[in-house]
C-alpha positions as CSV (number, residue, x, y, z in Angstrom):
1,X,5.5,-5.8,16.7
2,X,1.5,-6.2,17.0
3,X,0.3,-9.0,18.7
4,X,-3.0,-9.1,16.8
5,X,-2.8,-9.4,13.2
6,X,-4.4,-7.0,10.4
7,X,-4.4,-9.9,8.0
8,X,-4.5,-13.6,7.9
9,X,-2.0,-15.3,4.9
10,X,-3.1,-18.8,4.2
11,X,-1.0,-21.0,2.7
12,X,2.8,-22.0,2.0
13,X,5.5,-20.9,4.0
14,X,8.9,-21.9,2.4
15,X,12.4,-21.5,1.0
16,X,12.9,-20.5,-2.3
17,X,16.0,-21.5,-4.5
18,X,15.8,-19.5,-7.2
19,X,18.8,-19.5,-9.9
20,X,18.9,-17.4,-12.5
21,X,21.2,-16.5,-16.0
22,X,21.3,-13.4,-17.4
23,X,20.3,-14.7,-20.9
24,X,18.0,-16.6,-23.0
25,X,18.6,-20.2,-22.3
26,X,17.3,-23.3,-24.5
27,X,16.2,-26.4,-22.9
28,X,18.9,-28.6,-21.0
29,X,21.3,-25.6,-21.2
30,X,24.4,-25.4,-18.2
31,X,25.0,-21.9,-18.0
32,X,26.3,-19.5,-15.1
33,X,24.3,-17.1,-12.9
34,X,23.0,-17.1,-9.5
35,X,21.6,-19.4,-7.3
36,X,19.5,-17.4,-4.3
37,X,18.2,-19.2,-1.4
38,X,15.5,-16.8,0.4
39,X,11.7,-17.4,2.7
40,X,9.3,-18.1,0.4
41,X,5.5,-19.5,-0.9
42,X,3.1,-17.3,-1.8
43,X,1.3,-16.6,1.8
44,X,4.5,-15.9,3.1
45,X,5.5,-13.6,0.1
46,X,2.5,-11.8,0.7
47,X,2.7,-11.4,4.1
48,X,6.6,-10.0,4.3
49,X,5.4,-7.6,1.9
50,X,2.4,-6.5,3.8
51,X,4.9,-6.1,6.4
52,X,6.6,-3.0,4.1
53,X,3.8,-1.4,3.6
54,X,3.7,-0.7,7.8
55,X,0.5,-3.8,8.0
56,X,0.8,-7.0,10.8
57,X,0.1,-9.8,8.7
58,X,0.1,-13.5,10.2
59,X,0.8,-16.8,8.4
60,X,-1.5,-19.7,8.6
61,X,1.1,-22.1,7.5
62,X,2.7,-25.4,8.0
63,X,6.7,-25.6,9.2
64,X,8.7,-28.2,10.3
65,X,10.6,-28.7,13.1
66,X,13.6,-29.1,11.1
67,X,16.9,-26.7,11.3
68,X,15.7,-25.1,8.1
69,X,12.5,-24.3,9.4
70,X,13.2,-22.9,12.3
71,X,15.7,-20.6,10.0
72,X,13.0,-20.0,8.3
73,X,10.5,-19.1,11.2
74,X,13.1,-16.7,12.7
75,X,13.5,-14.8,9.4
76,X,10.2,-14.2,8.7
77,X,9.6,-12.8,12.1
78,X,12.9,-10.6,11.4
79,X,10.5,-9.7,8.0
80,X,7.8,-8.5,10.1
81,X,5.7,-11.5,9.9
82,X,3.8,-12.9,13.0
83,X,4.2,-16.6,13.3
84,X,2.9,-17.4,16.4
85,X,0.1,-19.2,14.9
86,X,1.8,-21.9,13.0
87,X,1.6,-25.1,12.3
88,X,4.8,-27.1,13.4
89,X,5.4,-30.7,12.8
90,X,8.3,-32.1,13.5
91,X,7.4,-35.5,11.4
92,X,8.0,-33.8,8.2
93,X,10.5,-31.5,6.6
94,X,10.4,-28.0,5.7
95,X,8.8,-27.1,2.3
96,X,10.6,-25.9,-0.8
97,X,10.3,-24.3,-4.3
98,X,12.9,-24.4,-7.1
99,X,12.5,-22.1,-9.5
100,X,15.1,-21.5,-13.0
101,X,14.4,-18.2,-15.0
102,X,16.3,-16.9,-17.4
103,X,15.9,-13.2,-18.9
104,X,12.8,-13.6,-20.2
105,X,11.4,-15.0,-16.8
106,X,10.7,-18.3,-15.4
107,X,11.6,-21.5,-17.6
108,X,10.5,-24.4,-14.8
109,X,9.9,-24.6,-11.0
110,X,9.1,-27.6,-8.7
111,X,7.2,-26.7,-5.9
112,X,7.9,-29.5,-2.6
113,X,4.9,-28.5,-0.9
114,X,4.1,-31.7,1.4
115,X,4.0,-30.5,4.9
116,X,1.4,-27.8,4.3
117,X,-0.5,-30.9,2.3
118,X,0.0,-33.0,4.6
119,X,-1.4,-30.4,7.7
120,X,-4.5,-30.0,5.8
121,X,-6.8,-28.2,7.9
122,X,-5.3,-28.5,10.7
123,X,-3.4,-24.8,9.9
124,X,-6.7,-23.2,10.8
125,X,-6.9,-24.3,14.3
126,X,-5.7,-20.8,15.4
127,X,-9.7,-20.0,13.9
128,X,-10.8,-21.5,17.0
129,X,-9.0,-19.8,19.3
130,X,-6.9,-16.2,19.2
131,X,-8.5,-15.5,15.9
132,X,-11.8,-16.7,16.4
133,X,-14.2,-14.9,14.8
134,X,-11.9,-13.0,11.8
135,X,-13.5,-10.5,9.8
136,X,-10.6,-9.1,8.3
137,X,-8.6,-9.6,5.2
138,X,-7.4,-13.2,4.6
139,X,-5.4,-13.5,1.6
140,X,-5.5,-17.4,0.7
141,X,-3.3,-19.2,-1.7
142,X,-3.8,-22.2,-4.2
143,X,-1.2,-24.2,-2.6
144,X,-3.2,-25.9,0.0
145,X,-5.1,-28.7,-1.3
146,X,-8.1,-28.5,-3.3
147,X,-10.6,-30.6,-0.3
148,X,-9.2,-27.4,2.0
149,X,-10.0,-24.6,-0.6
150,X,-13.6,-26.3,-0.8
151,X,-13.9,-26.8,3.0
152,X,-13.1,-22.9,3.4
153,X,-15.6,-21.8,1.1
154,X,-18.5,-23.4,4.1
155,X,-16.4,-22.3,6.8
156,X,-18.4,-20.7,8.9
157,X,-15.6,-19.4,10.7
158,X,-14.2,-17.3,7.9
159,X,-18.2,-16.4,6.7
160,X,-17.8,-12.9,6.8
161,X,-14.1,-12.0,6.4
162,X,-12.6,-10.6,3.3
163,X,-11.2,-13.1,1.1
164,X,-8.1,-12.2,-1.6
165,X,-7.7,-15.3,-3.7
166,X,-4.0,-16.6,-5.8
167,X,-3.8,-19.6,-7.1
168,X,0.0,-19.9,-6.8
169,X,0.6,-21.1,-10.5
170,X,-1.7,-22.2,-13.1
171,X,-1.3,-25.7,-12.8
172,X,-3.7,-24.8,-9.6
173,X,-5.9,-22.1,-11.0
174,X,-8.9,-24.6,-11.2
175,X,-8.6,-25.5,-7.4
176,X,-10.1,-21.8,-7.3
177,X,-13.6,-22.8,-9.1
178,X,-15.5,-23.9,-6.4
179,X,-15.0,-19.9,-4.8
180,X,-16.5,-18.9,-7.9
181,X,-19.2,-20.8,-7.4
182,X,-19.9,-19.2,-4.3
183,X,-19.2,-16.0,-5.3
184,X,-16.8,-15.6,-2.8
185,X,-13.7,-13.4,-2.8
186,X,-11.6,-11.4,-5.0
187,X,-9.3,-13.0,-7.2
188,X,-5.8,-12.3,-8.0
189,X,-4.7,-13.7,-11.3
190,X,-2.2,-13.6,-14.3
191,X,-3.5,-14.0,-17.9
192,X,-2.9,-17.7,-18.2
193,X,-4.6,-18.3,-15.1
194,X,-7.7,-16.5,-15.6
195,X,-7.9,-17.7,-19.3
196,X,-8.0,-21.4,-17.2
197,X,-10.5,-20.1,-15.4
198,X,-12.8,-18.7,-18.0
199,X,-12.3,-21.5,-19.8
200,X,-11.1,-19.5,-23.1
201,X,-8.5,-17.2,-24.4
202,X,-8.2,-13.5,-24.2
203,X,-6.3,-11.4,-26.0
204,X,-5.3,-8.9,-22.9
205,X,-6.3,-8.7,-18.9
206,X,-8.9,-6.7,-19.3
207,X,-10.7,-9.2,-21.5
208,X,-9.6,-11.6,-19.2
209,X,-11.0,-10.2,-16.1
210,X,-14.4,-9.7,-17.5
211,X,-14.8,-13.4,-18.9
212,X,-13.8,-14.6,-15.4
213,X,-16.2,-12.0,-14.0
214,X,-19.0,-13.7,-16.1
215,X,-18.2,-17.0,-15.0
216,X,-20.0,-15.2,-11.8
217,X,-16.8,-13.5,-9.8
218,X,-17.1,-10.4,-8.0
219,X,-13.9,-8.8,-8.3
220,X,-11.1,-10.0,-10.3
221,X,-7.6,-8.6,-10.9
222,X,-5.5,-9.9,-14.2
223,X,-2.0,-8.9,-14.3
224,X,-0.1,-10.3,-17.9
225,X,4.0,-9.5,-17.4
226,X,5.0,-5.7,-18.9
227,X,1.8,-5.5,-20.5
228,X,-1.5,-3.8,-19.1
229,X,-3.1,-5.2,-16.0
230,X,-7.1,-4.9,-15.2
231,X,-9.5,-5.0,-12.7
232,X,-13.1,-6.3,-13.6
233,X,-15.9,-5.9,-11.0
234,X,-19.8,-7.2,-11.1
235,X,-22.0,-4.2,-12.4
236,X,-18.8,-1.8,-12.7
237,X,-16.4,-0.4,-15.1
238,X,-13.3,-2.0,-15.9
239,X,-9.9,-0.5,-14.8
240,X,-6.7,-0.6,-16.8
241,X,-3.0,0.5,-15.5
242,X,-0.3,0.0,-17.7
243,X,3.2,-1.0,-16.0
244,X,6.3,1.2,-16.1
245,X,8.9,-0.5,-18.5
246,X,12.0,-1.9,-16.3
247,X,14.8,-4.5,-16.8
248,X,14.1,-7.9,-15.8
249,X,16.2,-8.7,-12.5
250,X,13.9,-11.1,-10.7
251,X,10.5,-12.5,-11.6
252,X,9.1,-15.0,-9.1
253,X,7.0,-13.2,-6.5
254,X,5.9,-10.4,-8.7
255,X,2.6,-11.2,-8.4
256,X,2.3,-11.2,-4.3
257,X,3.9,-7.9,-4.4
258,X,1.1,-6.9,-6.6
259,X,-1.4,-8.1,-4.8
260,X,-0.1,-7.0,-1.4
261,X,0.3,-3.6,-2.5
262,X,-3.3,-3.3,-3.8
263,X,-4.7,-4.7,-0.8
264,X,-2.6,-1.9,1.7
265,X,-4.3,0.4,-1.0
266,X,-7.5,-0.9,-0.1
267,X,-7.1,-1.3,3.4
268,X,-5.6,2.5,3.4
269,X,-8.9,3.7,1.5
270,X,-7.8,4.5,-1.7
271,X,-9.8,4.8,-4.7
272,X,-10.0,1.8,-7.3
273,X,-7.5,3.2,-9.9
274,X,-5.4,4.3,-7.5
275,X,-5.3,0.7,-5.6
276,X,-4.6,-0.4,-9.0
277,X,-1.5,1.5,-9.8
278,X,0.3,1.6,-7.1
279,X,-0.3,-2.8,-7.4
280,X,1.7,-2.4,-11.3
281,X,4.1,-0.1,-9.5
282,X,5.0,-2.2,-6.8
283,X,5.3,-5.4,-8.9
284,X,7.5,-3.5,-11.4
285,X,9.7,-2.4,-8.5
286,X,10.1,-5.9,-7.5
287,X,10.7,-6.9,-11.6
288,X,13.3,-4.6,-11.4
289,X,15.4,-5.8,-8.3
290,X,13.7,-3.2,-6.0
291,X,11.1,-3.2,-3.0
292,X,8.2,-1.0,-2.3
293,X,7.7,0.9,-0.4
């Protein structure tokens, strides 16, 4: 495994429980399925699949001390993750995401996401040391709190690397508007979010990327389940890619697949609407029950 990374993750580092029925289910309903217990949070998420696509991502993250943490450490590096560069605390316990879907996809989730709160900015200490002066990807989720998000925006430390922005849910998609302000990254967004964000609703992605755009982003990505995703750029044309159909096996993490797989596109040079597609084709995959690549 590298010892220097080709990408920073910032953010949670977790385990997610996931259960999940096969059917429809109403509200209080007691039904069987399966209950899945795997690493999780969206930097992490990103980062083991960044891993598949043959990349040495690193997590910025907080992790306890506790038994499940260091379970948790040792399976992400087994995933390809470097880790060397975490946060440990042994005061608090290891984060954690709950998550119920169903088969149309996710019906609630509780995210327990107190350690990484609770490190603040002390996660980016590595920035003064090993990684100082990055200039390279960093992929940053809406997990950490919203004083961090705007302390990284005038961090001159991460001034001139490349910033890939999720808001993790879109409870947290407004934690995101002070990097729009400052015209700062590319964002990474389903429909719901980026209608938060522009501050109206959109009929589809593509609509949905431009009206973020105008809100003065650069780049902005809008995927919106089995339906067409876009890509919206400043003074560009808009892209559209339209999913494959597949059945519904798994839905939380979709999204980081999606956006991991664009940005090996990008990193790998590959042309706009080819970054795109092989983004909806990876998240489909992982819909479906598979990985990619």
């Amino acid at each position: 495994m590298s010892t220097r990374p080709d990408i920073l993750c910032i953010g949670a580092m977790l385990w997610d429980v996931i259960g999940r029925a096969p059917r429809r289910m109403a509200p209080g309903a007691d039904v069987p399925g399966r209950i899945r217990h795997m690493p999780g949070g969206v930097a992490l998420n990103v980062a083991v699949a960044l891993a598949r696509w043959g990349l040495a991502p690193a997590v910025l993250s907080a992790v306890g001390r506790d038994p499940e943490g260091a379970a948790l450490v040792a399976e992400a590096e087994r995933l390809g993750v470097l880790t060397r560069w975490l946060t440990r605390d042994g005061g608090l316990p290891t984060d954690c995401y709950m998550g119920i879907e169903d088969s149309q996809g996710l019906i609630a989730a509780i995210a327990d996401a107190h350690g990484l709160e609770a490190a603040g900015a002390t996660i980016l200490a590595p920035l003064d040391d090993d990684l100082a002066g990055w200039t390279g990807p960093v992929v940053l989720d809406g997990n950490v709190t919203e004083d961090l998000l705007a302390a990284i925006v005038r961090d001159a430390r991460l001034g001139a690397a490349d910033l890939r922005l999720v808001p993790a849910s879109p409870g947290k998609a407004e934690r995101l508007e002070p990097l729009i302000a400052a015209r700062r990254g590319c964002f990474y967004l389903n429909r719901l979010e980026a209608e938060i964000l522009a501050g109206r609703a959109c009929p589809d992605a593509a609509s949905a990327a431009e009206a973020v755009v105008a809100r003065g982003a650069a780049r902005v990505l809008v995927t919106d389940g089995p339906h067409p995703a876009a890509e919206a750029i400043a003074n560009g044309p808009t892209l559209i890619a339209a999913p494959p159909s597949v059945a519904v096996a798994r839905v939380t993490g979709a999204g980081d697949c999606f956006l991991a797989a664009h940005l090996a596109a990008g990193i790998a040079n590959r042309p706009r609407d080819a970054a795109l597609r092989q983004a909806v084709e990876a998240s489909a995959a992982h819909v479906s029950g598979r990985d990619m690549p």
